[in-house]
ZAMARGU-4260 file (C-alpha; in steps of 0.2 Angstrom, whole numbers, plus 5000, padded with zeros to 4 digits):
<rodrens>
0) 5080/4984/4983 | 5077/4973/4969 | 5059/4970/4960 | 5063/4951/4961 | 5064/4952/4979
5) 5044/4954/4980 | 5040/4941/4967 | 5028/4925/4972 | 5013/4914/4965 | 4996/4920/4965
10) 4987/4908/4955 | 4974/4917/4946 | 4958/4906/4953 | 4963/4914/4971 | 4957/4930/4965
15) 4941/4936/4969 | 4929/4942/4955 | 4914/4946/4964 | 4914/4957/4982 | 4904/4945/4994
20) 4886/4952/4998 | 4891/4958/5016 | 4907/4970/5014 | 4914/4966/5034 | 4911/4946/5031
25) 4928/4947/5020 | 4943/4937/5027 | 4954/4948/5039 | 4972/4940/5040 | 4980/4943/5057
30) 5000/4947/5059 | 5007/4943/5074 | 5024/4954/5074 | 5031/4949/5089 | 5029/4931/5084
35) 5026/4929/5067 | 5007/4919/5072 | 4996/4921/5059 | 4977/4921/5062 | 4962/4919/5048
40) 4949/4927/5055 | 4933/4937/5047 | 4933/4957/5044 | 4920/4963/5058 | 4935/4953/5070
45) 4946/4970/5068 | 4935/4976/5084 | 4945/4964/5094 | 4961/4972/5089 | 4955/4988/5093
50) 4958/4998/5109 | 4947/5011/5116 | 4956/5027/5113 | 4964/5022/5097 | 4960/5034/5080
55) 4959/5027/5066 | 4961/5037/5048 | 4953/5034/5034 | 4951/5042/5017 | 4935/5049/5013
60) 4939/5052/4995 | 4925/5044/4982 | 4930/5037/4966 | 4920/5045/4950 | 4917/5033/4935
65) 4933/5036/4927 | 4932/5026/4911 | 4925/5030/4895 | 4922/5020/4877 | 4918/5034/4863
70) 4924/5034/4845 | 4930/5046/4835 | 4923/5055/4818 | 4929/5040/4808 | 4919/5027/4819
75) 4936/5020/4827 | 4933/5016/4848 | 4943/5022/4859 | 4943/5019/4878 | 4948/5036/4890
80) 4952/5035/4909 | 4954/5049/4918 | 4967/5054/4929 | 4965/5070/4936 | 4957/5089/4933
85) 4970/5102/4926 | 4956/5117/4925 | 4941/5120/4924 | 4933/5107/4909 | 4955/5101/4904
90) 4962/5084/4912 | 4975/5073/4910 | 4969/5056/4904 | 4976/5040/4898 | 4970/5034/4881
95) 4968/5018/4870 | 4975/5019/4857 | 4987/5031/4861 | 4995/5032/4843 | 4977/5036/4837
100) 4974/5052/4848 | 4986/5065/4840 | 4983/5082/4846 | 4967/5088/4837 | 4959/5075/4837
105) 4941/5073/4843 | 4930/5060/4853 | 4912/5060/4855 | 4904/5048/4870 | 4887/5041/4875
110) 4881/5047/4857 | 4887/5065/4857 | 4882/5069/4874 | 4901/5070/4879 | 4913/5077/4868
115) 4933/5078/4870 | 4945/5086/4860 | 4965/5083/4862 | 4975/5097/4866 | 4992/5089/4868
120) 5003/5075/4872 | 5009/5075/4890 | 5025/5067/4898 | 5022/5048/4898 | 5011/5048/4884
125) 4994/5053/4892 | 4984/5067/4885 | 4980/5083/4889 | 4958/5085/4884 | 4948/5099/4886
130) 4928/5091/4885 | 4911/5099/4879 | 4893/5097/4885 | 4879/5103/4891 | 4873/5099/4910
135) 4885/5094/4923 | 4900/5086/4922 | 4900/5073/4935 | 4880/5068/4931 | 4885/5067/4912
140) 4902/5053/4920 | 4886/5046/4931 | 4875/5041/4914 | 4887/5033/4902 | 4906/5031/4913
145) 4912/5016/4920 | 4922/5012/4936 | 4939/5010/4934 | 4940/4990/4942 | 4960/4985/4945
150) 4969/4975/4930 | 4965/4958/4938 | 4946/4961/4941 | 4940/4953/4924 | 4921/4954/4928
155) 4909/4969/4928 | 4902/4978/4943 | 4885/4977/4943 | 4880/4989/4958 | 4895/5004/4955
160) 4893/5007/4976 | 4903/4992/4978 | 4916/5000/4975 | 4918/5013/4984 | 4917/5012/5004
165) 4903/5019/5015 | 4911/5034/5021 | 4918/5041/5003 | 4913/5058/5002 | 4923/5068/4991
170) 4924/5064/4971 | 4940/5065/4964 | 4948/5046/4962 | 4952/5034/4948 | 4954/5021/4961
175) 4948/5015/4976 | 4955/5015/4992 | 4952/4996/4996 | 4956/4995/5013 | 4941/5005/5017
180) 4929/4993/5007 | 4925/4981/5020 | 4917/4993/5033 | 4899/4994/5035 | 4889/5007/5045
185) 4883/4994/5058 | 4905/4992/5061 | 4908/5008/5063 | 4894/5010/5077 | 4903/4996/5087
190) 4920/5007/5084 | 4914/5021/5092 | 4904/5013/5104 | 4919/5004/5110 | 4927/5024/5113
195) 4936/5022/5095 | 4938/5041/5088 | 4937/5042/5068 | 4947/5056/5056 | 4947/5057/5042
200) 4959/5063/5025 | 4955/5065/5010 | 4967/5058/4996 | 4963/5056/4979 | 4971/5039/4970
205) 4978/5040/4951 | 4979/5027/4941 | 4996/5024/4945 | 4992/5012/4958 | 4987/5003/4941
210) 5005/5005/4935 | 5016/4990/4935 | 5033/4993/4941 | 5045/4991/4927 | 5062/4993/4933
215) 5074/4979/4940 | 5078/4992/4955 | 5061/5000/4962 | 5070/5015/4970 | 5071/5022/4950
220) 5052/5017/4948 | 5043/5036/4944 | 5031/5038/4956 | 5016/5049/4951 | 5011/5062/4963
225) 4993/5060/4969 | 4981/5079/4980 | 4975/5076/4998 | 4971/5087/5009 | 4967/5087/5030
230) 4955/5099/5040 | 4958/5105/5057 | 4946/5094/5067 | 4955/5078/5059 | 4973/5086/5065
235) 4965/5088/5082 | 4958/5072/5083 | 4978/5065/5079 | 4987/5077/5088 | 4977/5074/5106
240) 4979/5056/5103 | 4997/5057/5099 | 5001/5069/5115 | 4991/5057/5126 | 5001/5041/5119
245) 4985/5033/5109 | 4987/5023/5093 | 4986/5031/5079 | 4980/5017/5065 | 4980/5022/5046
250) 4964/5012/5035 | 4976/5007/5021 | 4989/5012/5009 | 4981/5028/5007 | 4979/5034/5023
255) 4997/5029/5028 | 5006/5039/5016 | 4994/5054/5018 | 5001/5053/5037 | 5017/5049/5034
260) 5019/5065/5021 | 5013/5079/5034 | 5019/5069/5051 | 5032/5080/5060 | 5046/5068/5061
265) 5049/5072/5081 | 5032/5070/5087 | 5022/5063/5072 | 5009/5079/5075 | 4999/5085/5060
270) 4992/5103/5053 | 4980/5105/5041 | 4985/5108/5025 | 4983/5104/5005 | 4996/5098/4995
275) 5001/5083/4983 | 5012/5068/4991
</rodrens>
C-alpha cells in the first residue's frame, strides 16, 4: 500500500484552532456503509446511532503535560517531550536540538526546580534522561509543563482540561485520545439511560501518532509500541455482550487497536491482561 494512495487537500483555514465551548456540540460526520449516504450531524446525535445493549470502549488514559522549555548551563533553550517512564525518575524523551544534548549533558527547567541529565542516545535519536527535584514529579510537570497539542494546532491551550476527555483517569499519555474529547457527562447519562454499558481500557498514546510517515510503502513504516492494560470487569462487560450478539463499539483509534491486539480471533472474547501493542 502506497503513502500516495491516502494523499488529499486539507486547506489549512479548515482546521480548527480552538475547541468549541460545548465538547458534544462538535460536527459528527455520519457513514452510511451500505450506501455510501453521508450525513452532517452534531456530536450529542451519536445517541441516535446507538442501540440499547451496545458497549462502548473507551480509553481512560489522561495525558500529562509532556513538554518542557529549559536551557542548559550555557543559557541555550532547549524544548524536551516526554515519551514514556523507563524507571523510576529515567525516560525516553524527544529533544530539540538534538545535536545539542550529547550524553552528559544537563538541563535545568522552571528556574532550577526541574533538573535533567542525559544518560544516552537511544535508537531514533531520542534520549535516555534521568531528572532531579524535590516534591512530586507529576505536580512539578503540573507547574511549569505544557500539553503536547498535534503539529497542526498552531494556537495555545488556554484551559489544559480541554484536552483531555471527561473520563481520563490514568496519567501516562503524550497525546490525547481525541475521539473521546467530545463527550460530556450530561452524554454519557443519556448513554446509559438509553441501557448503553461503558468499559473501559486503559492505553497510553506516544508521540508517534505525531510521527509523519516517511516511506513511499507504509507497510516498512516503524511503528512504535505504545502500554495498555484491561481489568477484569471491562472483559466481562465485552465478553457477555459478545456471547449475547451485542455491538461492541471502540471510542477511537485507541480503543480499536487495544481490542484488536487481545481479541481472540474466533470469538473476539477479551481477558485481562497488560502488555504493549
Amino acid at each position: 500500500m502506497k503513502l500516495s494512495e491516502f494523499d488529499f487537500e486539507l486547506p489549512e483555514e479548515l482546521i480548527a484552532q480552538h475547541p468549541v465551548e460545548k465538547r458534544d456540540t462538535s460536527r459528527l460526520m455520519v457513514v452510511n456503509r451500505e450506501n455510501g449516504n453521508i450525513e452532517h450531524r452534531h456530536f450529542y446525535d451519536i445517541l441516535d446511532y446507538l442501540k440499547p445493549g451496545d458497549v462502548l470502549v473507551r480509553n481512560n488514559t489522561k495525558v500529562i503535560p509532556a513538554r518542557l522549555y529549559g536551557k542548559k548551563v550555557t543559557g541555550a533553550k532547549i524544548e524536551f517531550l516526554l515519551l514514556n517512564r523507563i524507571e523510576g525518575d529515567i525516560w525516553e524523551c524527544i529533544v530539540r536540538p538534538g545535536h545539542k544534548l550529547k550524553p552528559g549533558t544537563e538541563v535545568e527547567f522552571g528556574d532550577g526546580i526541574l533538573k535533567a541529565k542525559v544518560l544516552d542516545v537511544m535508537e531514533g535519536g531520542t534520549r535516555k534522561v534521568e531528572f532531579k527535584y524535590e516534591g512530586i514529579f507529576n505536580e512539578i510537570l503540573d507547574k511549569i509543563g505544557l500539553m503536547p497539542l498535534p503539529p497542526y494546532i498552531h494556537e495555545s491551550l488556554k484551559d489544559n482540561d480541554r484536552y483531555q476527555t471527561v473520563y481520563a483517569k490514568y496519567e501516562g499519555s503524550a497525546a490525547a485520545p481525541t475521539a473521546g474529547l467530545h463527550f460530556t457527562p450530561e452524554l454519557f447519562e443519556k448513554i446509559k439511560a438509553k441501557g448503553i454499558d461503558v468499559a473501559n481500557v486503559t492505553l497510553h498514546v506516544g508521540i508517534g501518532t505525531f510521527r509523519p510517515v516517511k516511506v513511499e510503502n507504509v507497510e516498512e513504516h516503524h511503528m512504535h509500541s505504545e502500554h495498555f492494560y484491561i481489568k477484569k470487569e471491562d472483559c466481562d462487560k465485552i465478553n457477555k455482550a459478545k456471547q449475547e450478539g451485542r455491538r461492541v463499539i471502540a471510542v477511537g483509534t485507541t480503543s480499536c487497536r487495544v481490542l484488536e491486539t487481545i481479541a481472540n480471533p474466533e470469538n473476539g472474547t477479551v481477558e485481562p491482561i497488560e502488555s504493549d501493542t
